[in-house]
N, C-alpha and C positions, 0 to 999 in steps of 0.2 A: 532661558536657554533656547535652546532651536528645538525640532523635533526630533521624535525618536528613531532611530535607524533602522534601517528595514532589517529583515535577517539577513540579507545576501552580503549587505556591509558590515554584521557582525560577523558571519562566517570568514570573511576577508580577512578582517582584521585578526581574527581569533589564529589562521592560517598564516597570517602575516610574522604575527609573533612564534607561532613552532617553529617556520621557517629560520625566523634571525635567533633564534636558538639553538637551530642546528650549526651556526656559524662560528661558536666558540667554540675554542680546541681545547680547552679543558673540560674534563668531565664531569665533574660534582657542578662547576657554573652552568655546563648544560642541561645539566639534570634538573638544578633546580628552577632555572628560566622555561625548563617544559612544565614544570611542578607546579609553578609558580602559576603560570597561564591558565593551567586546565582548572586548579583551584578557583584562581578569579572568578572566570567563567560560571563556573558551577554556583558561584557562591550569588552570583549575580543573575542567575536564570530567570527565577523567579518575579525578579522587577517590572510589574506592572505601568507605574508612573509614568507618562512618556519624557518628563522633564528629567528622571531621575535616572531616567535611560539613557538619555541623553549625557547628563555631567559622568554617570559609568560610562557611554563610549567615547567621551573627549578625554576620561583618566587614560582609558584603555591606548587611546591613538600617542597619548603624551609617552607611556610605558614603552611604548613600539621606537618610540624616536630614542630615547633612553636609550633601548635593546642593543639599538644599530650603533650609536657609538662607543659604548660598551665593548661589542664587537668586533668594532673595529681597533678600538685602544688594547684589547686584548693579542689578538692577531698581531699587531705590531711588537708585542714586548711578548712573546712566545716562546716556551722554550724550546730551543732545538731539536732535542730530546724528547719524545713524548711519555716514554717510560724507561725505566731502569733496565727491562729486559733489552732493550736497545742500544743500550750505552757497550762501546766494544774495551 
């Protein structure tokens, strides 16, 4: 693999993914795409390896591309409606 990523390109990315998390309009999908990330992260802190760094930040960047069309498949098929207190 290549080398391991500095921090500044995992804070990016880590940032990257809150961000296209906040872009789904449903809530439990948001919830857990934040859930989801901070988990990773945490679960992956510890990784010493620079090689193993490395295939965690190529999983990480592939999840991010995921996210965003995801995102955007979501946003298109939305429902009008965001909740029942809404509907007249």
């Amino acid at each position: 693999m290549g080398s391991a990523p500095t921090r500044s390109e995992v804070l990016f990315l880590f940032r990257s993914l809150l961000r296209t998390a906040r872009q789904f309009t449903d809530y439990n999908i948001r919830e857990y795409a934040k859930r989801r990330t901070v988990d990773a992260f945490r679960h992956n802190m510890r990784i010493s390896d620079p090689a193993e760094a490395a295939t965690a930040f190529a999983e990480g960047k592939s999840q991010l591309e995921v996210a965003k069309r995801q995102a955007v498949v979501y946003s298109l098929y939305a429902p009008r409606v965001k909740s029942v207190m809404e509907m007249n």
